[in-house]
C-alpha positions in Angstrom: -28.0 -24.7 -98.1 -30.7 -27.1 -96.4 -30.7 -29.4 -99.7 -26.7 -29.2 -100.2 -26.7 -30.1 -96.1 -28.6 -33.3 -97.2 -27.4 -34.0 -99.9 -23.4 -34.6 -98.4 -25.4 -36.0 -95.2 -26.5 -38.6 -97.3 -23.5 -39.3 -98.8 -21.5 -39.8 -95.4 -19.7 -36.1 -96.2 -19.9 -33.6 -93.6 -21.1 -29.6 -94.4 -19.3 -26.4 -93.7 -21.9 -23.6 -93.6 -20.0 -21.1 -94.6 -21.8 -17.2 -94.3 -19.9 -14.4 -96.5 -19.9 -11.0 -95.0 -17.1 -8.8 -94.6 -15.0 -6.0 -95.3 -17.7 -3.4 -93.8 -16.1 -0.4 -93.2 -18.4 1.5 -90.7 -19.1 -0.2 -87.7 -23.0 -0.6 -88.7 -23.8 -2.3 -85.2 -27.4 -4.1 -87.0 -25.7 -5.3 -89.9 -23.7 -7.1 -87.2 -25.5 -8.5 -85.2 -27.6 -9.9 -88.2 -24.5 -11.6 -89.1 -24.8 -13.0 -85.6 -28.1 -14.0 -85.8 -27.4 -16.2 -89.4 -24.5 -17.8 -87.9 -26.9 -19.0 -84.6 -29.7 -19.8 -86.9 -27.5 -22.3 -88.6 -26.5 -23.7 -85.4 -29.8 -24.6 -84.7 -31.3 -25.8 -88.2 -28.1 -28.4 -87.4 -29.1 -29.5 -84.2 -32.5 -29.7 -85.4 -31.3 -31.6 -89.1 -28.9 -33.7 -87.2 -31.1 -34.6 -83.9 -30.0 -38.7 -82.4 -27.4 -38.7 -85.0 -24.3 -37.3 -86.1 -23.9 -33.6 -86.9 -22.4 -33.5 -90.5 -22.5 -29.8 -90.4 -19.5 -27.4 -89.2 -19.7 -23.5 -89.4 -16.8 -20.9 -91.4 -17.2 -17.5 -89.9 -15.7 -14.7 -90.9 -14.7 -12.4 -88.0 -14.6 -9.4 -90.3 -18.5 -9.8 -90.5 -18.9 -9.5 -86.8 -17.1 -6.2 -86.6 -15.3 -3.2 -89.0 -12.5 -2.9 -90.8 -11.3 -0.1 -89.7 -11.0 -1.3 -85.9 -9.7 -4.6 -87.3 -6.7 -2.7 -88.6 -6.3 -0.1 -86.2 -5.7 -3.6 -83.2 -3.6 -4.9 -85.8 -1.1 -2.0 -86.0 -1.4 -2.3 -82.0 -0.6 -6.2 -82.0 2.4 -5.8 -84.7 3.9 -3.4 -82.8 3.8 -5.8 -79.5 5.2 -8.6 -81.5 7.3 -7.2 -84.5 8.0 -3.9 -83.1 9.0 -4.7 -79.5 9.1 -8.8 -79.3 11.3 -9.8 -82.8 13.0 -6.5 -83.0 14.7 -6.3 -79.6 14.4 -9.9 -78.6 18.1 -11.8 -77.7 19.5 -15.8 -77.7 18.3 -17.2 -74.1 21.4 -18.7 -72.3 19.5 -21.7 -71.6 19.1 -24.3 -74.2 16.7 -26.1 -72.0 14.5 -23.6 -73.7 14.6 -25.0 -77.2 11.3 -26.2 -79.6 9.9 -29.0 -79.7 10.5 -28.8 -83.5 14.2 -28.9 -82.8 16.7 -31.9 -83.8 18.9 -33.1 -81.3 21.4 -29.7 -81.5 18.8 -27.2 -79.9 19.4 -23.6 -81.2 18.7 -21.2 -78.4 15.2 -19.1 -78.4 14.6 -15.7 -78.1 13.5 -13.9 -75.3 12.7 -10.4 -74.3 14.4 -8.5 -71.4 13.8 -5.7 -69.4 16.1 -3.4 -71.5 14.2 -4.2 -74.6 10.9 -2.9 -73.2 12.1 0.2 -72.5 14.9 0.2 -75.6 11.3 -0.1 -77.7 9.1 2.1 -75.7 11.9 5.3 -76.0 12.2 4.3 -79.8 8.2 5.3 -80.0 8.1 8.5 -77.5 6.3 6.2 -75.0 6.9 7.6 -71.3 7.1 4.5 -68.9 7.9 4.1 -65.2 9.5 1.1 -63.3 6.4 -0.4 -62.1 4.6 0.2 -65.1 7.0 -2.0 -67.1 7.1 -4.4 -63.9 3.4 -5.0 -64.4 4.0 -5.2 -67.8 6.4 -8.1 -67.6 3.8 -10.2 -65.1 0.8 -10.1 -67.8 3.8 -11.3 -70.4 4.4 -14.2 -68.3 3.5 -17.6 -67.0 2.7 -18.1 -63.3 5.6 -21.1 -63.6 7.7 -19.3 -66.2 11.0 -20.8 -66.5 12.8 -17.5 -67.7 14.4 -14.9 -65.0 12.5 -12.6 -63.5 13.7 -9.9 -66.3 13.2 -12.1 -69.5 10.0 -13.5 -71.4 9.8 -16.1 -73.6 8.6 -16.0 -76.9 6.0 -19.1 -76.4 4.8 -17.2 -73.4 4.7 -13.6 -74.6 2.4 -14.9 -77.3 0.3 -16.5 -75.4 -0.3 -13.7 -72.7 0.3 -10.2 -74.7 -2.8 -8.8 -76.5 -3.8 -5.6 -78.0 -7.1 -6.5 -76.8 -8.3 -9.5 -74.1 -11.5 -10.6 -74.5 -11.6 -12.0 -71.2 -10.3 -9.2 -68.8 -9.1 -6.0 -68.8 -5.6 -6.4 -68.8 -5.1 -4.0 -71.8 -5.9 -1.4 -69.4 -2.7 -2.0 -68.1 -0.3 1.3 -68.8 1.9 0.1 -71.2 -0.2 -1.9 -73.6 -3.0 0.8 -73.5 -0.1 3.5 -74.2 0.5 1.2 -76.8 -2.8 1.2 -78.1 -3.3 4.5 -78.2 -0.3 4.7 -80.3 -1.9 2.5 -83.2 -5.0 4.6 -82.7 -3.1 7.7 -83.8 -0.5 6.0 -86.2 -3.7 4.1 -87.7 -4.1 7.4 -89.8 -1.5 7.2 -91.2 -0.9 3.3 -92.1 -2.6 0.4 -91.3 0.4 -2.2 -92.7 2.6 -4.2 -90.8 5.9 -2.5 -90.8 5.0 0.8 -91.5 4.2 2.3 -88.2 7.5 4.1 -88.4 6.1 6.2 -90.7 3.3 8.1 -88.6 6.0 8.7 -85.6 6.3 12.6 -86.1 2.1 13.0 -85.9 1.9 12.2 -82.5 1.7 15.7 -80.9 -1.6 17.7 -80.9 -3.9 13.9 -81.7 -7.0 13.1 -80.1 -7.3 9.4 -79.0 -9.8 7.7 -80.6 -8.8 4.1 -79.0 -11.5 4.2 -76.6 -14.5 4.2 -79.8 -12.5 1.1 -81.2 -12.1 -0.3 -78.0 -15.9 -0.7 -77.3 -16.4 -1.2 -81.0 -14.4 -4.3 -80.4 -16.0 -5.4 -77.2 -19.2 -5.5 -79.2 -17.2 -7.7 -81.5 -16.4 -10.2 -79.0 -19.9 -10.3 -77.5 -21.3 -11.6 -81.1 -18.6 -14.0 -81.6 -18.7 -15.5 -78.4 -22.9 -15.6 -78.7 -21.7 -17.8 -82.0 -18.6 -19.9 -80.1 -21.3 -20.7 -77.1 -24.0 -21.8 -79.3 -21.6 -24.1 -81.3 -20.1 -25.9 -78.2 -23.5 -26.6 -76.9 -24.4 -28.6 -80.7 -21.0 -29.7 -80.3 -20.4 -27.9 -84.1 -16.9 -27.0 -85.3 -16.1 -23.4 -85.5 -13.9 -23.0 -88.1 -12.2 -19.3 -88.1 -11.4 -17.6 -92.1 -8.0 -16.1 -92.3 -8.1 -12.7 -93.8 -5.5 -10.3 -95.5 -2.4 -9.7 -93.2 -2.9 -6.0 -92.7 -5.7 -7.5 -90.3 -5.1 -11.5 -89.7 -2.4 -10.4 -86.3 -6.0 -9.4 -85.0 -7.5 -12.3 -85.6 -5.3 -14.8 -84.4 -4.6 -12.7 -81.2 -8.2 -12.7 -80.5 -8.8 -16.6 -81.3 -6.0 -18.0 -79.1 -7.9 -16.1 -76.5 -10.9 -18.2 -77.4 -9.3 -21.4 -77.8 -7.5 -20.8 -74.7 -11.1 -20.4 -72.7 -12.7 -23.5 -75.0 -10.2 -25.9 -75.5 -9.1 -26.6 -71.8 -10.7 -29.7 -71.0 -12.3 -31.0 -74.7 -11.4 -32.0 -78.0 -10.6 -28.8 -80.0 -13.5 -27.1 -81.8 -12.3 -23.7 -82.6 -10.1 -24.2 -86.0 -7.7 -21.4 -86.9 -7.3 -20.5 -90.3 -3.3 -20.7 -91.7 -2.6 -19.4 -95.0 1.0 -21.3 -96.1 1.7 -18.7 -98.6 2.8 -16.3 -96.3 6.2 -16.7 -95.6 5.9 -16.3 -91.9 3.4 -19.5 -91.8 5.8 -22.5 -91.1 7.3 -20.1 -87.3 3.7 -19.0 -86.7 2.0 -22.9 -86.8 5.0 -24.3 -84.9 4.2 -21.7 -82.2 0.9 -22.2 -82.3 1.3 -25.7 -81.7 4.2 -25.2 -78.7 1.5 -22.6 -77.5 -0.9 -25.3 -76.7 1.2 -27.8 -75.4 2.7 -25.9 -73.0 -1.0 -24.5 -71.9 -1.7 -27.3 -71.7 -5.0 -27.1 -74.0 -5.8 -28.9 -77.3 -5.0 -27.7 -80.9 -7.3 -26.5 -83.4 -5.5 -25.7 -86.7 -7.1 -24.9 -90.6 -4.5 -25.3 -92.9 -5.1 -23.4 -96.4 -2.9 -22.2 -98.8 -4.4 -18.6 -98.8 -7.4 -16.3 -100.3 -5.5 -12.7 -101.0 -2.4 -13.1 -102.9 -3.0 -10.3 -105.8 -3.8 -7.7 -103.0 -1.1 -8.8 -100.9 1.5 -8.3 -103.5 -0.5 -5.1 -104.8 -0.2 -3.4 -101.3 3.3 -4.2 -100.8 4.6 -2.7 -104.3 2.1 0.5 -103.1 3.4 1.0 -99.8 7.1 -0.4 -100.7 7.1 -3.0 -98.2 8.5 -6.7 -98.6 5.5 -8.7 -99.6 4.8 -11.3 -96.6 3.8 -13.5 -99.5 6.3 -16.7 -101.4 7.1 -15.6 -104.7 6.4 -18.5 -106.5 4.3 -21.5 -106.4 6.4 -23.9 -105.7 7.6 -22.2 -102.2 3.9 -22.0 -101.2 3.1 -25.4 -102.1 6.8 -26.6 -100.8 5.4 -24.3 -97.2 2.0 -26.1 -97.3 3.8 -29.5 -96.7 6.1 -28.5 -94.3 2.9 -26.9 -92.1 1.3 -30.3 -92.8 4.4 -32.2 -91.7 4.4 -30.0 -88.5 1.1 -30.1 -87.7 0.7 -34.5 -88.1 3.9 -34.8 -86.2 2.6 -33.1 -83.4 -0.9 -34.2 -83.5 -2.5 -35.4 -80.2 -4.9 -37.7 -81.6 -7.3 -37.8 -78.6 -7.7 -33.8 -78.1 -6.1 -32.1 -81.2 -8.1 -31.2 -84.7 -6.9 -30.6 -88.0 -8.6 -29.2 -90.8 -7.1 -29.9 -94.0 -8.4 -27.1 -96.7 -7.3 -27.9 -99.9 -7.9 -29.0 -103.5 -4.2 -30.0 -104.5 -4.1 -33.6 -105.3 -1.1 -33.9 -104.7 -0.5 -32.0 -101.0 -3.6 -34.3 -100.1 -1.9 -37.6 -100.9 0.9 -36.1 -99.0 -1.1 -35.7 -95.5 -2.1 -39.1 -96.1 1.1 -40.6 -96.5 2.2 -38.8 -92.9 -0.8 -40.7 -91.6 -0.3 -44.0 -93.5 -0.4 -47.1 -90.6 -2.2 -44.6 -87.7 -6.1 -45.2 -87.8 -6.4 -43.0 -84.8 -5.7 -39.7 -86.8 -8.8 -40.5 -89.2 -10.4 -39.5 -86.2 -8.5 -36.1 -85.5 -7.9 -35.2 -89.4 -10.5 -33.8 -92.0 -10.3 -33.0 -95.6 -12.2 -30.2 -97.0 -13.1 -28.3 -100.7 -15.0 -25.9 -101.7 -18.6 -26.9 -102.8 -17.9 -27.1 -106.9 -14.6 -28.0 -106.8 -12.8 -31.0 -106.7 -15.5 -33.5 -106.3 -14.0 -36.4 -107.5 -11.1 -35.6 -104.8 -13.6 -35.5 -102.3 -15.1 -38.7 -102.6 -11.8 -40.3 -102.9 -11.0 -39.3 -99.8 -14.4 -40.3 -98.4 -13.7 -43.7 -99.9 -10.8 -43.8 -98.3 -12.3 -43.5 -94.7 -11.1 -40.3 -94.1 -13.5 -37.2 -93.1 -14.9 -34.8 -95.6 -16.6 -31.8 -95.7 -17.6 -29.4 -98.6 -17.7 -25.7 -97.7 -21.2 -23.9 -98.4 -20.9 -20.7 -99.0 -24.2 -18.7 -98.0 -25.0 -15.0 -97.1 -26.0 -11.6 -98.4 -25.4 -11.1 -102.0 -23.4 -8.6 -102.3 -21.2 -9.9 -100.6 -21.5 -13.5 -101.8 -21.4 -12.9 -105.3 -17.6 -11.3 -104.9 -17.0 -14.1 -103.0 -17.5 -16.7 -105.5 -15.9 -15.2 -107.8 -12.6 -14.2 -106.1 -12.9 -17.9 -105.3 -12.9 -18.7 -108.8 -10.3 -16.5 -110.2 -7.8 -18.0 -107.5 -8.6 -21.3 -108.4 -8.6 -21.2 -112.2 -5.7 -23.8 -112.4 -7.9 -26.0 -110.1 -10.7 -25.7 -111.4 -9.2 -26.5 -115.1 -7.4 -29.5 -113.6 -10.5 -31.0 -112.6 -12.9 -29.7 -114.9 -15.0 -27.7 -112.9 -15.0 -24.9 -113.9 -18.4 -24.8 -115.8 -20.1 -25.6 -112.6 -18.6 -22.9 -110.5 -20.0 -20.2 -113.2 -23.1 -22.1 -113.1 -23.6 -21.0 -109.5 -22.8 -17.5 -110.0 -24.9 -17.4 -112.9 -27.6 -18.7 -111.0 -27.3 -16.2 -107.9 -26.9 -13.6 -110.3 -30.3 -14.4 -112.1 -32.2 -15.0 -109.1 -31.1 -11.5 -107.6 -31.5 -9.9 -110.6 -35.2 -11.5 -110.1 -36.1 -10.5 -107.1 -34.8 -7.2 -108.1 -37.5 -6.7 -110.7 -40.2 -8.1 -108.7 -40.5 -5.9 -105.7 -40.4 -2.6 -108.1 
């Protein structure tokens, strides 16, 4: 990785040290915090490499190789069931059109906002016993200090700021009704781990033992490596660019970022990238929140925009469990959604604060971002490119060329888990790769990891 760091330095393209390890089942606490310990090392070989001078070199991190799957899905079910269950499901019109997006034209359609009655309409519907001031307290955590909504309504922007499965920063999901919540999912997780089908574990939840607590403080362990990682990277002033993961866990994921960016991105230029994948259907709402989110806390924007990583398993798991698939059903809708999330995200840009990572190797979607920042120097400075090291290079150095930011993603880790990496990469990318002839030097690289393994293999028996 040290010569491909070099190599791109030299060339005026930046790195993103990318380690690959996830999809750990069993919460194997050393494997963990070795993960950890790789993504700090980097940190520093960067601040070493890069000392009086620019640092060229960003960091991917995979959450899912900071903590297990199993407690990924399990806050998942938790987090779907605040937002999908209770929030989009018994959510009504607000009266006041005040209350519009900043997305909308100049005949403002009303938003949606959750009242008192929908709490407890969504907490009977799941055998949840409430009282009063428990869903009083409830409603205070959902809600800014300066809400604009009555005192028995919250807002979508500010119920998805302030209502977690998990906060990383207090103890809030003590509170009764998002623990009761929680240990909902914990039983229900048995049964299904996929958004929408909670429903189905309803009639199990007699005679269970609650095994929230264990995946509480497996969690908490989570957060204590990734914020180790986040600290270190705002100290070398180092990107920290977040993977988005398959959907059954990426409602985790994002809850547990905005946290983070919330904390980080107060008073600086964002650092902490998101990862959006713009073939799920839900992608276009989700990034428009995400950027009213930040606006209205007042803290700058940090988005990844990708066109997605799981799209056979996505479709797979949805025929199995007879779900609609959260995924476009053609090509042209996911490359029709990528523009729209880049038109959204440009738009809105705030060039002095905001960040956006654009992940892709789509000619075409790339000469599209530039054209929305044709005539504005000022967003060459808040907008970066980015392939994957072996593709696209010739797109790459165009852009460079151009006087736009680069960066090649590295991938490095454990083989095992590399090695399905690459080549997952490389199956999802065949039409890519055959458009620009790169395919040859992607198999190359697995080849060569292969061999070396293989190798080292032989030589300590």
């Amino acid at each position: 990785m040290e010569d491909a760091d070099h190599h791109y330095h030299k060339e005026g393209i930046y790195a993103s040290a990318n380690f690959v390890m996830e999809g750990i089942e069993e919460d194997d606490c050393s494997k963990f915090d070795e993960a950890r310990d790789y993504l700090v090392d980097t940190i520093d070989y960067s601040m070493k490499a890069t000392k009086n001078c620019e640092n060229y070199l960003n960091l991917a991190i995979k959450l899912t190789g900071l903590g297990h799957m199993d407690m990924f899905k399990e806050f998942n079910l938790a987090q779907t069931m605040l937002t999908d269950g209770m929030f989009n499901k018994y959510s009504t019109p607000s009266k006041n059109t005040k209350n519009s997006s900043v997305f909308d034209d100049d005949n403002p359609s009303p938003r949606p906002v959750l009242t008192r009655e929908g709490i407890k309409t969504f907490l009977n519907e799941h055998q949840i016993e409430f009282t009063e001031a428990e869903i009083e307290e409830f409603i205070t955590i959902a809600k800014f200090a300066d809400s604009e909504f009555s005192s028995d309504e919250i807002g979508e922007v500010e119920f998805y700021h302030n209502v977690h499965a998990h906060y990383v920063f207090s103890d809030k999901h003590h509170s009764a009704i998002i623990s009761k919540i929680c240990n909902v999912a914990s039983i229900l997780s048995n049964n299904s781990y996929f958004s929408g089908n909670y429903q189905k574990g309803l009639h199990s939840l007699e005679g269970r033992p609650n095994g929230e607590s264990d995946m509480r403080a497996a969690m908490e362990r989570c957060m204590e490596r990734t914020l180790a990682v986040v600290e270190k990277a705002a100290e070398a002033q180092t990107q920290v660019l977040v993977d988005a993961e398959q959907s059954y866990i990426q409602k985790t994921l994002d809850s547990l970022t905005r946290q983070i960016q919330t904390k980080y991105h107060k008073d600086q230029k964002a650092f902490i990238l998101n990862g959006y994948q713009s073939y799920l259907k839900s992608s276009p709402e989700h990034i428009k929140l995400e950027i009213e989110r930040c606006r209205r806390a007042d803290i700058s924007c940090g988005l990844k925009i990708i066109r997605g990583a799981y799209m056979g398993e996505e479709r797979r798991l949805a025929n199995e469990h007879n779900y609609e698939s959260p995924i476009w059903d053609t090509i042209e809708e996911t490359h029709k959604s990528y523009n729209t999330n880049l038109e959204n995200a440009i738009s809105s840009l705030n060039t002095e604060k905001d960040f956006l990572l654009v992940a892709c190797h789509n000619i075409n979607s790339c000469e599209y971002a530039k054209k929305l920042m044709e005539d504005n120097e000022a967003y060459k400075g808040a907008v970066r490119f980015a392939q994957l090291k072996g593709f696209s290079d010739s797109l790459t150095h165009s852009l460079k060329d151009d006087g736009y930011i680069v960066s090649k993603y590295l991938p490095y880790g454990p083989t095992e888990y590399l090695i399905p990496y690459l080549i997952r990469r490389g199956q999802e990318s065949k039409g890519v790769m055959r458009e620009h002839l790169f395919l040859d030097e992607i198999t190359q690289d697995i080849k060569n990891r292969l061999q070396f393994s293989i190798g080292a293999a032989v030589t300590s028996r």
